[in-house]
TIVO-2410 file (N, C-alpha, C; in nm, 3 decimals):
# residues 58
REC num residu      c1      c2      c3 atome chaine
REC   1      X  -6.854   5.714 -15.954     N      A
REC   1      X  -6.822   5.660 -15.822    CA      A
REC   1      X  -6.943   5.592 -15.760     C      A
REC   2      X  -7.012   5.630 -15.775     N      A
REC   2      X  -7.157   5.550 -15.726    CA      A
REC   2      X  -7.204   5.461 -15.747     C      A
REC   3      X  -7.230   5.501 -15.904     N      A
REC   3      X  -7.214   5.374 -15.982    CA      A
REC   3      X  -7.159   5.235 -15.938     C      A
REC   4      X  -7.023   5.252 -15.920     N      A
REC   4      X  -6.920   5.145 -15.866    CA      A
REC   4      X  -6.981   5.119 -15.792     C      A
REC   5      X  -7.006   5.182 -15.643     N      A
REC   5      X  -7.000   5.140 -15.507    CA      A
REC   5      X  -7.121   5.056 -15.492     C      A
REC   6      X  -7.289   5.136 -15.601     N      A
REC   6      X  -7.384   5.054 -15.608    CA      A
REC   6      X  -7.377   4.924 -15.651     C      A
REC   7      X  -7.334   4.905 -15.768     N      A
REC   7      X  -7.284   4.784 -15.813    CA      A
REC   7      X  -7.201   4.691 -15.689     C      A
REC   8      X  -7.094   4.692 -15.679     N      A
REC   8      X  -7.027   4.662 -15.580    CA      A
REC   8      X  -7.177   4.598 -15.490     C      A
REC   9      X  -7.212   4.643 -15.425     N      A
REC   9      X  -7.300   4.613 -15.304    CA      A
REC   9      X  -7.396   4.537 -15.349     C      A
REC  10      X  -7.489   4.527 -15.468     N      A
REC  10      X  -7.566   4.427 -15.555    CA      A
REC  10      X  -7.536   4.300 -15.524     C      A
REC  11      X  -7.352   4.308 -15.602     N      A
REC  11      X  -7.305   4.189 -15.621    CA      A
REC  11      X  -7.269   4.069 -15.501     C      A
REC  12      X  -7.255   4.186 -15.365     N      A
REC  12      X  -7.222   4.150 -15.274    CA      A
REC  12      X  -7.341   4.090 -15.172     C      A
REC  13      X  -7.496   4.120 -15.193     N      A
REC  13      X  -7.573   4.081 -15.197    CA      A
REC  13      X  -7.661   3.953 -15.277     C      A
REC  14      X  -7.610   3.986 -15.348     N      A
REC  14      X  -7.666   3.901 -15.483    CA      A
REC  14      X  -7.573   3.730 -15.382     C      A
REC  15      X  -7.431   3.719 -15.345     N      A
REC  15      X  -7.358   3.631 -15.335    CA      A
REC  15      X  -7.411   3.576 -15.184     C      A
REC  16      X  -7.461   3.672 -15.090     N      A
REC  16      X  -7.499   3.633 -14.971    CA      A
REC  16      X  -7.621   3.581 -15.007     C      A
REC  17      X  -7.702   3.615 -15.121     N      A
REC  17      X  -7.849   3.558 -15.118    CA      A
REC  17      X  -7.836   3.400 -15.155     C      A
REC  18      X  -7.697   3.384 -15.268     N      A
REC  18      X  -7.719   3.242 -15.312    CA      A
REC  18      X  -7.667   3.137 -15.237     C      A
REC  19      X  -7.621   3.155 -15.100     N      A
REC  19      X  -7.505   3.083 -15.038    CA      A
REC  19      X  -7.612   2.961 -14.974     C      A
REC  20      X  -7.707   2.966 -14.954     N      A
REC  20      X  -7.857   2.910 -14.920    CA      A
REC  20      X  -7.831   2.789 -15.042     C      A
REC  21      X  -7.837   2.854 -15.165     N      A
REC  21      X  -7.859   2.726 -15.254    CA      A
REC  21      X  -7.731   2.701 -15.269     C      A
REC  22      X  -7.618   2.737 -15.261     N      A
REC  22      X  -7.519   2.664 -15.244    CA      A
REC  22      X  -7.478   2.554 -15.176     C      A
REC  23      X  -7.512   2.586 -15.060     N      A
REC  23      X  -7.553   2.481 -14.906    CA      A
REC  23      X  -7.596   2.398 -14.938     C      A
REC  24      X  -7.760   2.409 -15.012     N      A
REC  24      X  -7.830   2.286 -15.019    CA      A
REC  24      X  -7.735   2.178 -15.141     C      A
REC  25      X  -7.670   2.231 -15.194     N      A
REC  25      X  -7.595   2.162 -15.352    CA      A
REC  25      X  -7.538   2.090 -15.293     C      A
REC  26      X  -7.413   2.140 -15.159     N      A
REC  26      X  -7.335   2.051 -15.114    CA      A
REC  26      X  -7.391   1.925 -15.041     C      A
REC  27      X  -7.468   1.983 -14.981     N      A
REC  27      X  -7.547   1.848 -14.860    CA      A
REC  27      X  -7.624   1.769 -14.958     C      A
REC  28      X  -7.626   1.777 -15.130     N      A
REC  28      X  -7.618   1.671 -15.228    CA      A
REC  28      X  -7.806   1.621 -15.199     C      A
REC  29      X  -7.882   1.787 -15.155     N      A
REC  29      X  -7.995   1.818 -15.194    CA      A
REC  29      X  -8.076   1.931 -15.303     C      A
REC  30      X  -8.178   1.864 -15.352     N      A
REC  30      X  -8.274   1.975 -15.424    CA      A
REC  30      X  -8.300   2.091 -15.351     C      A
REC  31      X  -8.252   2.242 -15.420     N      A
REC  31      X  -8.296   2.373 -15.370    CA      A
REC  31      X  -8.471   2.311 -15.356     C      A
REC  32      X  -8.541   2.360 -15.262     N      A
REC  32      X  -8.668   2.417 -15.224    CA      A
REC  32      X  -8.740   2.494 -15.219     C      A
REC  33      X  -8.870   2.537 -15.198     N      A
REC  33      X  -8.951   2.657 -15.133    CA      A
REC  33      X  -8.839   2.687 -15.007     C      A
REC  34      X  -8.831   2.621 -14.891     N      A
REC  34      X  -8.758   2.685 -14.803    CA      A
REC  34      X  -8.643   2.724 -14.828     C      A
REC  35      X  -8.542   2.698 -14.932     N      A
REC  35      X  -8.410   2.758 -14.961    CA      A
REC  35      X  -8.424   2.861 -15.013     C      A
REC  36      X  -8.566   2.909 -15.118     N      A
REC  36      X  -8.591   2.993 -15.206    CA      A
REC  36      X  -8.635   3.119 -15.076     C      A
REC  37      X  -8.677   3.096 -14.932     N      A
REC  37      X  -8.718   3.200 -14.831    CA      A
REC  37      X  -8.577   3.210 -14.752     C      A
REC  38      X  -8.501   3.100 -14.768     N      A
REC  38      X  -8.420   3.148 -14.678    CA      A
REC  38      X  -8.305   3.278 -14.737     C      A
REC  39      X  -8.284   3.214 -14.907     N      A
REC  39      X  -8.206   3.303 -14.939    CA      A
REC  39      X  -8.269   3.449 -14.962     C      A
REC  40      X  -8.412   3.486 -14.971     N      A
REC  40      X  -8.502   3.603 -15.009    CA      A
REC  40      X  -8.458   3.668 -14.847     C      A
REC  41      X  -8.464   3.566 -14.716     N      A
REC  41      X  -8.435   3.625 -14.582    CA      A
REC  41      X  -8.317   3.691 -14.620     C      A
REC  42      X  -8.209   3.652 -14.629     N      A
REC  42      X  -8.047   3.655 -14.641    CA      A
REC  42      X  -8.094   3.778 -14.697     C      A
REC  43      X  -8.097   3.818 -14.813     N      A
REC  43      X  -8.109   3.859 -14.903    CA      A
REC  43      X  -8.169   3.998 -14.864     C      A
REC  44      X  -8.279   4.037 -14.767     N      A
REC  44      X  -8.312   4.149 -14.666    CA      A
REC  44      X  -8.233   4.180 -14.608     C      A
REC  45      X  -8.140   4.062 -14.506     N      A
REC  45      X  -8.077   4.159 -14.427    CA      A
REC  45      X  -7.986   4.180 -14.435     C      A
REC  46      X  -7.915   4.196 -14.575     N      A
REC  46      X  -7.734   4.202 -14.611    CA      A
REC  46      X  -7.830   4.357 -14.691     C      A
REC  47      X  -7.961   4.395 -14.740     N      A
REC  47      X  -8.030   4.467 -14.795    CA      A
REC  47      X  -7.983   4.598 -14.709     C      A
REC  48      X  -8.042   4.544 -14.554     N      A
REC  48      X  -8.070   4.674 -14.477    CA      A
REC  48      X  -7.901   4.706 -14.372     C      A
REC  49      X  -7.802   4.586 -14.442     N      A
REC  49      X  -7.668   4.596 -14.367    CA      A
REC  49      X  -7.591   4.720 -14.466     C      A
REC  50      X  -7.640   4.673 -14.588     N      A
REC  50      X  -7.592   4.785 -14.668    CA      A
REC  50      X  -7.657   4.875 -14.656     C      A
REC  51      X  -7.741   4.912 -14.659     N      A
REC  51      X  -7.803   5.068 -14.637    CA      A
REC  51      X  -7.739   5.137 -14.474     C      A
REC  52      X  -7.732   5.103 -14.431     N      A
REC  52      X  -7.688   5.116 -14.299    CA      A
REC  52      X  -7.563   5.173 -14.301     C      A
REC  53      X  -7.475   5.049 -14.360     N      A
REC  53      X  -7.378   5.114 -14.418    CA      A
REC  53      X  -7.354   5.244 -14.493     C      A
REC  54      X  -7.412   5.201 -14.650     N      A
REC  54      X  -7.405   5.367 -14.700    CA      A
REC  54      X  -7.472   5.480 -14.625     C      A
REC  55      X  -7.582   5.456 -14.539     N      A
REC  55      X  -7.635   5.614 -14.448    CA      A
REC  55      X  -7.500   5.664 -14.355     C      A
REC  56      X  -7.477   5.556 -14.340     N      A
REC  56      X  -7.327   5.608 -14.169    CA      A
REC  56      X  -7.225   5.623 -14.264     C      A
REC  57      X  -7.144   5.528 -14.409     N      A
REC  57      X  -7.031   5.657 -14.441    CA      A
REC  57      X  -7.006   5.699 -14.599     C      A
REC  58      X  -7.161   5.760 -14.623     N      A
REC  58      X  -7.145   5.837 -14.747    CA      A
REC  58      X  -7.207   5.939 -14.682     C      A
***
């Protein structure tokens, strides 16, 4: 069960981090240094949304 739920939350992270270089693909620009911080930003605070999460309901 953990397993799962960890996973689960990776992936769900992993998808908020790339949405940055997704963005830049559409607006039919080169990812950057700044896309590469923005998604590492993203990427913290979907970090500490999930922990938050699992502390309040596991």
């Amino acid at each position: 069960m953990h397993t799962a739920v960890l996973t689960a939350e990776i992936y769900a992270v992993v998808r908020i981090a790339a949405i940055s270089f997704v963005i830049t693909r559409l607006r039919g620009e080169r990812p950057s240094g700044v896309t590469l911080v923005g998604a590492i930003g993203l990427a913290v605070l979907a970090v500490l949304v999930v922990a938050i999460k699992l502390v309040l309901t596991h």
